[in-house]
C-alpha positions as CSV (number, residue, x, y, z in Angstrom):
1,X,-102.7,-66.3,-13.8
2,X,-101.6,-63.1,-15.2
3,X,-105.8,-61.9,-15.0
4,X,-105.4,-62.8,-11.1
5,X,-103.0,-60.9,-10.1
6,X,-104.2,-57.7,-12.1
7,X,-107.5,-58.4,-9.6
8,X,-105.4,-58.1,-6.9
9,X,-103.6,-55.5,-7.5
10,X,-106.7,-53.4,-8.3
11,X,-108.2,-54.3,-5.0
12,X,-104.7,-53.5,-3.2
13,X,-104.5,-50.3,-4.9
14,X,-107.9,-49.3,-4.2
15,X,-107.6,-50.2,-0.6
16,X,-104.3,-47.5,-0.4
17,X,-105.8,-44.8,-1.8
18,X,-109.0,-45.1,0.5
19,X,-106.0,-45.3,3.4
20,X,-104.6,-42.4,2.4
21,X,-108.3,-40.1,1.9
22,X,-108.6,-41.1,5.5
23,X,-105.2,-40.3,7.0
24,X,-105.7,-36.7,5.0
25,X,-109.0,-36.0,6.7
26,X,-107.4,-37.0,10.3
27,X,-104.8,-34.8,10.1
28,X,-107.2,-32.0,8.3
29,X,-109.5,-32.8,11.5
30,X,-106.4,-32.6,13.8
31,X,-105.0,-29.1,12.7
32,X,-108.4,-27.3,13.0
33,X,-108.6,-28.5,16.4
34,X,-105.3,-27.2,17.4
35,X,-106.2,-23.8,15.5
36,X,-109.2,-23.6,18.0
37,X,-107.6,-24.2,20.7
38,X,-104.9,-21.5,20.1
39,X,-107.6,-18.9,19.4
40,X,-109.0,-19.8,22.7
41,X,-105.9,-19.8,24.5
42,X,-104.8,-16.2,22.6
43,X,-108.6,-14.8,23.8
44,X,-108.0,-16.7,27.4
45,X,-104.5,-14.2,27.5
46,X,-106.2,-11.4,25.9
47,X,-108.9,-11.2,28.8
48,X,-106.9,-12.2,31.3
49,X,-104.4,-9.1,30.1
50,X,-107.9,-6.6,30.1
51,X,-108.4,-7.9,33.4
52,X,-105.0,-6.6,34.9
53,X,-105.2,-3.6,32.6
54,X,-108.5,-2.8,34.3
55,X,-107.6,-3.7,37.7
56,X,-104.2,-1.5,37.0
57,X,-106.2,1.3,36.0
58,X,-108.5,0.8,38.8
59,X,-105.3,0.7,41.4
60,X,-104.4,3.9,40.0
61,X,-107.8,5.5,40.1
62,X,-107.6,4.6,44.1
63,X,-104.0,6.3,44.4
64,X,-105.0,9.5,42.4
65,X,-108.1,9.7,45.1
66,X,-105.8,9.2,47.7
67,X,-103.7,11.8,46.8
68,X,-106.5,14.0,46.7
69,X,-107.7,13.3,49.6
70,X,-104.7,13.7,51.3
71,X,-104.2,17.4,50.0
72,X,-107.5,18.6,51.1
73,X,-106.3,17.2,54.3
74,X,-103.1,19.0,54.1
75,X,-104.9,22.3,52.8
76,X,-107.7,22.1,55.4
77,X,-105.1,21.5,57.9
78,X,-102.7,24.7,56.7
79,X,-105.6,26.5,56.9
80,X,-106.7,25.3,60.5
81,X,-103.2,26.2,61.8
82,X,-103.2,29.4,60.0
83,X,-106.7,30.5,61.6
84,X,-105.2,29.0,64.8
85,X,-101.8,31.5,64.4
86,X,-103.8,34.4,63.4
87,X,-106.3,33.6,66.6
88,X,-103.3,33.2,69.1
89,X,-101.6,36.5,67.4
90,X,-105.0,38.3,68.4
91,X,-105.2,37.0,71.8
92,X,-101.5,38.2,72.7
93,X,-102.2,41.5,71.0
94,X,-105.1,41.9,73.0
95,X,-103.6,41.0,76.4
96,X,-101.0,42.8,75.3
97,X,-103.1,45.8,75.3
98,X,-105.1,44.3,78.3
99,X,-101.6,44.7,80.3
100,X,-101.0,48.0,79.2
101,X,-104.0,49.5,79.8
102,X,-103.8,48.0,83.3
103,X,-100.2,49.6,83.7
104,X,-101.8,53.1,82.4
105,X,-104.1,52.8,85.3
106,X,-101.9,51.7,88.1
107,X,-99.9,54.3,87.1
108,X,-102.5,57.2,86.6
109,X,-103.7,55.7,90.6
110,X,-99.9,56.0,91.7
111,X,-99.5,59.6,90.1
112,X,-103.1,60.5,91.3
113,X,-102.6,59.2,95.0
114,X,-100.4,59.5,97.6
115,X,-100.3,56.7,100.7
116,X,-99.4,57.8,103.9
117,X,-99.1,56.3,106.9
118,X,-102.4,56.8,108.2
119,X,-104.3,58.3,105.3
120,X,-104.9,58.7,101.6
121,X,-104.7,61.5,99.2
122,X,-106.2,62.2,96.4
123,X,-104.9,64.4,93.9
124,X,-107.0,66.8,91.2
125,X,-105.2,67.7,88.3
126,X,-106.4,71.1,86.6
127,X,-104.6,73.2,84.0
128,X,-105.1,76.8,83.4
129,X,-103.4,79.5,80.8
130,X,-100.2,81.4,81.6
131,X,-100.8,84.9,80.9
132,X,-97.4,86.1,81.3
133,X,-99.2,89.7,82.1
134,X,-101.5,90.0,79.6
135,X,-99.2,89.2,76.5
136,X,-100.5,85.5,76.3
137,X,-102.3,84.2,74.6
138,X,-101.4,86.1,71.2
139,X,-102.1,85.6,67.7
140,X,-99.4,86.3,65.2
141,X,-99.3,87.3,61.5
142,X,-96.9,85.8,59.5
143,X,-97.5,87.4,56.1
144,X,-99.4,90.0,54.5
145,X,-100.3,88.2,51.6
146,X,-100.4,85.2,53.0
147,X,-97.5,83.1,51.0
148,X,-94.6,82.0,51.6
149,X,-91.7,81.2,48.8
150,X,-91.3,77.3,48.0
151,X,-90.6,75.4,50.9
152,X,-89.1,78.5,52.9
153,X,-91.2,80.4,56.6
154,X,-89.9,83.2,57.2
155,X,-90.9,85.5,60.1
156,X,-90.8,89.0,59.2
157,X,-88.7,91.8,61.8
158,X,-91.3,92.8,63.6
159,X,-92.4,88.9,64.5
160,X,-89.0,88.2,65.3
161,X,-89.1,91.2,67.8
162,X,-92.1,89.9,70.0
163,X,-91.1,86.6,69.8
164,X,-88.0,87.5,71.4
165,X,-90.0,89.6,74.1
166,X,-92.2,86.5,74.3
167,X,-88.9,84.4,74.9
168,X,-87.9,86.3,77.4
169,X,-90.8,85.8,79.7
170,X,-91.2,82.5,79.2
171,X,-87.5,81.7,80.3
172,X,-88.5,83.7,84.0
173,X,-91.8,82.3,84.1
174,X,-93.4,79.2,85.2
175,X,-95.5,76.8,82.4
176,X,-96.0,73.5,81.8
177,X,-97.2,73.5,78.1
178,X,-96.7,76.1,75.4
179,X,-99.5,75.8,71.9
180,X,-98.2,76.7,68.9
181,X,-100.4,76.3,66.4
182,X,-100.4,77.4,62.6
183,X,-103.4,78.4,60.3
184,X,-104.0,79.1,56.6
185,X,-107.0,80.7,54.8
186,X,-108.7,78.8,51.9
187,X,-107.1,80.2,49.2
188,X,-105.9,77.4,47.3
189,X,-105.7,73.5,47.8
190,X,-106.9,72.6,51.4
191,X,-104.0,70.2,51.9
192,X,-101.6,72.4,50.5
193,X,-102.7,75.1,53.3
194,X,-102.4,71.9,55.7
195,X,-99.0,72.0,55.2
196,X,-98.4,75.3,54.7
197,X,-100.2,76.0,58.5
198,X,-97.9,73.2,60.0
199,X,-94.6,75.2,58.3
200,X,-95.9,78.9,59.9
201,X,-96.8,76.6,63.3
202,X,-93.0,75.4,63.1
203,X,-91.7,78.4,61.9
204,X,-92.2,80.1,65.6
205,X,-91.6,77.2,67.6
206,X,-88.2,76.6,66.0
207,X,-87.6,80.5,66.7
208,X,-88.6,80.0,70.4
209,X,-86.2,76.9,71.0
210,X,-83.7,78.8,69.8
211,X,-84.2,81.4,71.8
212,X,-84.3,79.0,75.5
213,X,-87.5,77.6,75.0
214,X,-86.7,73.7,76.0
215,X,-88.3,71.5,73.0
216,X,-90.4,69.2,75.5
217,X,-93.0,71.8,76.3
218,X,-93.9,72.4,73.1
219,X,-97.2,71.8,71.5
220,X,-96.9,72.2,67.4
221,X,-99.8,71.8,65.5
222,X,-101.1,72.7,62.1
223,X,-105.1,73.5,61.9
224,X,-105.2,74.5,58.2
225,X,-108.2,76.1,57.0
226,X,-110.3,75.5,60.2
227,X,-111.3,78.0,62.6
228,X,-111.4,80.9,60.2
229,X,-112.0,84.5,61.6
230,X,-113.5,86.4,58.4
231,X,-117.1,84.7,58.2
232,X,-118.0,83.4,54.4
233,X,-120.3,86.4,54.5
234,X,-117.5,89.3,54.8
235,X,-115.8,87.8,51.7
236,X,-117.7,86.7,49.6
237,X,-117.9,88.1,46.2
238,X,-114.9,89.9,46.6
239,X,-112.1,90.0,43.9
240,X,-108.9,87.8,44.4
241,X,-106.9,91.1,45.8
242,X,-109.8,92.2,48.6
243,X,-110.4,88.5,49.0
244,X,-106.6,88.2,50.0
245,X,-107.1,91.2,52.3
246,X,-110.2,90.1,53.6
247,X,-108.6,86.9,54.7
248,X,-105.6,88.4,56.5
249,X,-107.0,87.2,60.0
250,X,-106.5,83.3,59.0
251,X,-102.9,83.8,57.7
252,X,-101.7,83.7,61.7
253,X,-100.2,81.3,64.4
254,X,-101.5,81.9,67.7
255,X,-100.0,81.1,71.0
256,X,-101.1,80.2,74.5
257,X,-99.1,78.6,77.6
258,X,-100.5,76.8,80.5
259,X,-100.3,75.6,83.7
260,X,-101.3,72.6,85.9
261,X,-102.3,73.3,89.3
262,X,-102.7,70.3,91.7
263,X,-105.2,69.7,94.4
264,X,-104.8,67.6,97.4
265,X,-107.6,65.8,99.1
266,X,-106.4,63.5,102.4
267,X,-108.8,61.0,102.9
């Protein structure tokens, strides 16, 4: 009896632990599915999250090239209108200076004809010098030496005195243009002797309008070192003192007035 039921519960025991090596193995089986499935579902997300990165990235790349695109556009268009502005700025300049060289004309033909009723006439312009009975056209020496103080012209006495006598005639005489114009020798710095020819040209004209000779018929100008009397040859070699004598005949301001006389041809 007692040997019976130890045979039983042998078998009964083995029979559980066999049931219970085969439930662990199931559930070891079970779990390492699962893990493979998460992997694959983590990799699924993974790729799927590259993906959008990339197509992000991609998106981006498109705007940026847009943009780009879109300035050169912009700066090729600036520049088009700019070309266009400085274009239309030139044509209006130039019909600008079309139109006025048309008015110049028109009025050169209305000054240079007259219309009449029945005929046309032309008129020649020609201008001449005003004498004023031998004393014009004169040439003046300012200065022995040739130098005046800093920024001062001054016109010795005896200038003064034919200037005055000069003044006087031109105030009882008829001209249309008086010349004044200054020289310097070339002594020194040519565009200091510029100026310094401009200040002895100015120098007589201011005595002149001060004396009744109106402003608008004046003709100042400064020649500088240009159209020297001495030749290089008559000075040359000379010491600074001769050299400054030599030279006297540049230091001047010479004179001349003129006239127009008209001409009037009927056609």
């Amino acid at each position: 009896m007692d040997g019976t039921g130890s045979a039983r519960a042998g078998s009964t025991g083995a029979q559980g632990g066999a049931g219970g090596g085969t439930q662990a193995g199931a559930g070891g089986a079970g779990g390492g599915a699962r893990s493979a499935e998460e992997q694959a579902r983590q990799a699924k997300s993974a790729a799927a999250a590259a993906a959008a990165a990339a197509r992000q990235a991609e998106a981006e790349r498109m705007i940026e090239r847009d943009r780009a695109a879109e300035a050169r556009r912009a700066e090729e268009e600036q520049r088009a209108a700019e070309k266009a502005r400085l274009a239309e700025q030139q044509r209006i300049a130039e019909e600008e200076r079309l139109a006025r060289e048309a008015a110049e004309r028109a009025e050169a033909e209305r000054r240079g004809r007259i219309e009449t009723a029945a005929n046309r006439v032309l008129i020649d312009e020609n201008e001449r010098l005003q004498q004023l009975d031998g004393m014009l056209p004169m040439s003046l020496s300012l200065d022995e030496r040739g130098m005046f103080d800093f920024d001062r012209y001054e016109l010795r006495p005896e200038v003064k005195a034919i200037l005055d006598v000069l003044a006087s005639k031109l105030n009882e005489s008829t001209y249309d243009r008086l010349h004044v114009m200054g020289f310097a020798d070339r002594l020194g710095e040519e565009d200091y002797n510029q100026r310094l020819s401009e200040k002895r040209a100015w120098a007589v004209a201011g005595y002149l309008m001060n004396k009744g000779v109106p402003p608008y018929k004046l003709r100042v100008q400064g020649r500088g070192e240009r159209d020297s009397q001495p030749t290089h040859d008559q000075c040359e070699g000379l010491d600074r003192p001769a050299m400054i004598e030599c030279l006297q005949k540049d230091r001047r301001v010479e004179i001349a007035a003129t006239v127009k006389d008209y001409q009037l041809k009927v056609q």
